[in-house]
C-alpha positions in Angstrom: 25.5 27.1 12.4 28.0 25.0 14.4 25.5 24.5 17.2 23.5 23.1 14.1 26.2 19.5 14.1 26.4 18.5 17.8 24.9 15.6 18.9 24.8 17.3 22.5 21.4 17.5 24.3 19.7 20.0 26.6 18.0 18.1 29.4 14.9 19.9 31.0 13.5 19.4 34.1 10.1 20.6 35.6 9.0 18.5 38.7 9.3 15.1 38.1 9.4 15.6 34.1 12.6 15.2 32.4 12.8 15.9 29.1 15.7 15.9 26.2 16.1 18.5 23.3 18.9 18.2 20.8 21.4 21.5 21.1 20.6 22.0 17.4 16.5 21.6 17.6 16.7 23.7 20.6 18.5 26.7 18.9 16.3 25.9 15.7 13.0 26.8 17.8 14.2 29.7 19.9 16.6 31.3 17.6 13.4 32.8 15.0 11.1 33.7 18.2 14.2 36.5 18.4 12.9 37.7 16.1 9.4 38.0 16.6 9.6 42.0 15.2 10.1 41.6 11.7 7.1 39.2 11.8 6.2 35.8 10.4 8.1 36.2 6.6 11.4 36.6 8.6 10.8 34.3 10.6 10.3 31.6 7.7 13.4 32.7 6.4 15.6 32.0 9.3 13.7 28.4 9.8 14.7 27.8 6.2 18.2 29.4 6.1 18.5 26.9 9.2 17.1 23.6 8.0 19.2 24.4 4.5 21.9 23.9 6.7 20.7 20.6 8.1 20.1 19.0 4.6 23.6 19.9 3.2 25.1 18.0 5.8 26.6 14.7 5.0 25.4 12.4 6.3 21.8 13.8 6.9 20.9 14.2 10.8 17.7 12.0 10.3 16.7 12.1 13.7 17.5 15.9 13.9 14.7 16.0 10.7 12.2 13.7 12.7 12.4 15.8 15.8 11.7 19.2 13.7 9.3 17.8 11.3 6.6 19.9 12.4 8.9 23.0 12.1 10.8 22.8 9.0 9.4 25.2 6.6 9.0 23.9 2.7 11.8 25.2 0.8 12.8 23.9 -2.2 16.3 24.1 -1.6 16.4 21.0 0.2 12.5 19.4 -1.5 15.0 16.8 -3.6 16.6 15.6 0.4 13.3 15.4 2.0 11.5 13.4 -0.6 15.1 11.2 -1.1 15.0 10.6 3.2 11.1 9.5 2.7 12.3 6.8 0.5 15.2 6.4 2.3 13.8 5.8 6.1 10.0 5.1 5.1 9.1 7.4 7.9 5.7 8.9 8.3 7.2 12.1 10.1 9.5 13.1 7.4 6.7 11.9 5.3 4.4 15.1 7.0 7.5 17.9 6.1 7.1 16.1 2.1 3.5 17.1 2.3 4.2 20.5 3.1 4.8 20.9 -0.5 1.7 20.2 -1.4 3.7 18.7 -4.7 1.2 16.6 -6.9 4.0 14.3 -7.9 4.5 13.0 -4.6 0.5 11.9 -4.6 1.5 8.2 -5.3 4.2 7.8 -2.9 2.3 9.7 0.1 -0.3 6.6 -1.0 2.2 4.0 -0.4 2.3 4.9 3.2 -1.0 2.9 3.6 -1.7 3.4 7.3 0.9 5.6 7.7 -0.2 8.6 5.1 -3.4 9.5 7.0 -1.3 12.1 8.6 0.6 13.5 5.4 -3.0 13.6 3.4 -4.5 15.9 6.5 -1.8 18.3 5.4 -2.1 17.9 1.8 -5.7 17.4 0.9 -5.2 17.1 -2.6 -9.0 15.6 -4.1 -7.1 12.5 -5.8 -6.9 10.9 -2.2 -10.3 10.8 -1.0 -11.0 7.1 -2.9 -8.1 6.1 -1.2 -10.1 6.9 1.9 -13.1 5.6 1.1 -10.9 2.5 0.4 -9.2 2.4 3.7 -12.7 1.8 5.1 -12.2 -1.7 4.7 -9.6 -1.8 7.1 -11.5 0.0 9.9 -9.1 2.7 10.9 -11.9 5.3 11.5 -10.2 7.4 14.0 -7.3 8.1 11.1 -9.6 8.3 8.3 -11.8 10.9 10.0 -8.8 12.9 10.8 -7.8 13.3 7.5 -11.3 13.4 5.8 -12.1 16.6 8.1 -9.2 18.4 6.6 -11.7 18.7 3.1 -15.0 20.3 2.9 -16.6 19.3 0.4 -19.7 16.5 -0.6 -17.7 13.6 -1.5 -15.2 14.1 1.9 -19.4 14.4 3.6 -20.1 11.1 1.9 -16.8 9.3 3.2 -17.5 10.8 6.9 -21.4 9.4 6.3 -20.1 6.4 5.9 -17.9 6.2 8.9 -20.8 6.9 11.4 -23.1 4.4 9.4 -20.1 1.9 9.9 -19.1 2.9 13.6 -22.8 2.2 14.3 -23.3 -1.2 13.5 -24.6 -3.8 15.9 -21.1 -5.5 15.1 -19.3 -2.4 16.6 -21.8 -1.8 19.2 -19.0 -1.7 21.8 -17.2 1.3 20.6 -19.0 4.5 22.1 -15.7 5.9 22.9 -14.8 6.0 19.2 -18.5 7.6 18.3 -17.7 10.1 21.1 -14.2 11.0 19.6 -15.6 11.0 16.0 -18.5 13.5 17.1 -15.8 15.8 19.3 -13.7 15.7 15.8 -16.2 16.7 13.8 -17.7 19.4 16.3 -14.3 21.0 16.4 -14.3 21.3 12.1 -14.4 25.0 11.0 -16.4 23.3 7.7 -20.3 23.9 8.6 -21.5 21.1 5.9 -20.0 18.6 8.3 -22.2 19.7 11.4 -25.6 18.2 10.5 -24.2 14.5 11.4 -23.6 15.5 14.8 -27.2 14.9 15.0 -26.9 11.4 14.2 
């Protein structure tokens, strides 16, 4: 728990690579792989017991949070500190561990993200976003907006990926195969079969 408050870092180096890990994200991600036996409910447990400990610090370790965003399992213990350091920092990675809960009141201020939410909405593909999508269209992020669409499977997420591909294909984007290869790799890799007949577009 101590190791959980210093602002020490490991350094790591592999060749030419050098790379930085806080003490307390390091013994956050190899403490639970101890632990490997008493499978993955255990190991949730110890992740949460640990970030608990995080979020009743005062002041908050935000960049402790943003480096463990991916890791920090929902708990709602600490939902109140999460959503409160969104609103806070306006940060699209603590934004992603809010998502996690999958909580329909924070619809509206995922939403107010704009750009930033595509991320947040591929975790939490709650239906009520997909006109935002579709509106987002307008502002020719494809490459987001596919990413999050293809975490649905469903007609109306089909119709919004339709649209992308009519749009990507338009003599006014004529100049953007890389983008039409990386939207037909996306879509190729989507376990959701109703999505694989546009690859043959």
């Amino acid at each position: 728990e101590q190791s959980l408050l210093s602002k020490d870092t490991i350094i790591q180096t592999t060749g030419c690579l050098t790379d930085k890990t806080p003490i307390a994200a390091y013994f956050f991600e190899c403490i639970p792989r101890n632990y490997e036996q008493g499978g993955e409910d255990i190991n949730i447990k110890i992740r949460s017991d640990l970030a608990n400990k995080i979020f009743e610090n005062n002041p908050i370790d935000v960049n402790l949070v943003k480096y463990l965003y991916n890791q920090i399992p929902p708990d709602l213990r600490y939902y109140q500190k999460i959503r409160a350091l969104v609103i806070e920092t306006q940060d699209d990675q603590v934004l992603f561990a809010l998502a996690k809960y999958e909580n329909n009141a924070d619809i509206e201020l995922i939403k107010s993200f704009g750009d930033q939410s595509f991320w947040a909405i591929a975790r939490f593909p709650h239906e009520s976003f997909l006109p935002f999508l579709a509106e987002k269209l307008n502002d020719k992020n494809y490459d987001d907006i596919t990413y999050a669409t293809l975490s649905y499977c469903n007609q109306n997420a089909a119709d919004i990926l339709y649209r992308v591909l009519n749009l990507m294909t338009q003599p006014e984007n004529n100049n953007n195969h890389f983008d039409l290869v990386d939207f037909y790799d996306s879509v190729n890799r989507s376990e959701c079969n109703m999505y694989h007949p546009m690859l043959e577009n």
